[in-house]
C-alpha positions as CSV (number, residue, x, y, z in Angstrom):
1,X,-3.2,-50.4,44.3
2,X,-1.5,-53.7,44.3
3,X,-2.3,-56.6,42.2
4,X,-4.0,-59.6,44.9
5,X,-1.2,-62.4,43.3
6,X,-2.2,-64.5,46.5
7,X,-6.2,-64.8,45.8
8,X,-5.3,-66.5,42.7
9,X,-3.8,-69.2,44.6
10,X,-6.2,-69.6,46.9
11,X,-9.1,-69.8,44.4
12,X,-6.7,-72.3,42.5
13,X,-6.2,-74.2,45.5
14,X,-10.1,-74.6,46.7
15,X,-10.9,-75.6,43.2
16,X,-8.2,-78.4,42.9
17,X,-6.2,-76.9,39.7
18,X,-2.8,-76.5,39.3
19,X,-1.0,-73.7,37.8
20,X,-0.9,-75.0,34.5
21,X,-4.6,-75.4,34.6
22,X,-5.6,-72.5,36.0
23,X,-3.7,-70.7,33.3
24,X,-5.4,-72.4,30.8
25,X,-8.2,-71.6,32.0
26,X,-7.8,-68.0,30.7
27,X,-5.4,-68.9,28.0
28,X,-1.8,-67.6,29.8
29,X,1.1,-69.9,30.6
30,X,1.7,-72.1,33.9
31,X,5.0,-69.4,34.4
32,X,2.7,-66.8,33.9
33,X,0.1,-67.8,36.4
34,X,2.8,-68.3,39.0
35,X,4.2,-65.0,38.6
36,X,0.6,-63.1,38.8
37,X,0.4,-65.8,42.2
38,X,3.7,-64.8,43.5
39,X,3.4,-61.1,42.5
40,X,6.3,-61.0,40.5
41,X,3.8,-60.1,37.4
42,X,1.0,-57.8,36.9
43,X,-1.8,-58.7,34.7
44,X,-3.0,-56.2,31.8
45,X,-6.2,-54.6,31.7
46,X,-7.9,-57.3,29.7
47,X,-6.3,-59.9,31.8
48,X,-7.5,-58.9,34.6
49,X,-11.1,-58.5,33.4
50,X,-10.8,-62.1,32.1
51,X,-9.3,-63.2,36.0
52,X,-12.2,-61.6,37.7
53,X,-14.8,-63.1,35.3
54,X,-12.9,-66.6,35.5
55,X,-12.2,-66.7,39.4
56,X,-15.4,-64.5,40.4
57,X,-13.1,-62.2,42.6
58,X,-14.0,-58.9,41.7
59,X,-11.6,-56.3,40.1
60,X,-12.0,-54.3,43.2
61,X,-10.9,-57.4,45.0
62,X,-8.0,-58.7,43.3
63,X,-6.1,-54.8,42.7
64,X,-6.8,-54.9,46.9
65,X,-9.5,-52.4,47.0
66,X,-12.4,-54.7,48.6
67,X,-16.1,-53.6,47.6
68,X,-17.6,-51.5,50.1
69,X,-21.3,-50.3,50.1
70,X,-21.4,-46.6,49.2
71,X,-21.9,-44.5,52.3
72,X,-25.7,-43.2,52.4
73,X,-25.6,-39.2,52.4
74,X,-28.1,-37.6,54.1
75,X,-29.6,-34.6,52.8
76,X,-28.5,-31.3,54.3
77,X,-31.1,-29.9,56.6
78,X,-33.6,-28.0,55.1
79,X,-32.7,-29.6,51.7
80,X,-35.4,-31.7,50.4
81,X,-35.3,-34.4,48.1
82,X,-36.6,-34.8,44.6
83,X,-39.4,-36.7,44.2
């Protein structure tokens, strides 16, 4: 999976920021931010924790694995559910 660089800018954008601010917002550098944007860099574990709870783009989201609803299994025939 692929870090998302480009949702970054377009949160940044809708929200007016610039790189610099957006940076600050989770305490990394305006170079820093550009090159998570641009895909040059990939965030760290914690960093990317902090993005998702900054932005509100899930994790699943941003590493390009959209949330998907898990598929309902039915139970086998003559299986019976617990109650």
């Amino acid at each position: 999976m692929a870090f998302r660089g480009e949702l970054l800018k377009t949160w940044r954008m809708s929200h007016g920021l610039t790189q610099a601010e957006a940076g600050a917002r989770i305490n990394v550098s305006q170079n820093f931010w550009r090159n998570l944007e641009t895909g040059i860099k990939q965030p760290s574990v914690d960093t990317l924790v902090l993005i998702s709870q900054t932005t509100g783009i899930s994790v699943d989201d941003l590493l390009g694995n959209p949330t998907q609803p898990l598929p309902t299994q039915e139970p086998e025939q003559g299986e019976r559910e617990a109650v």
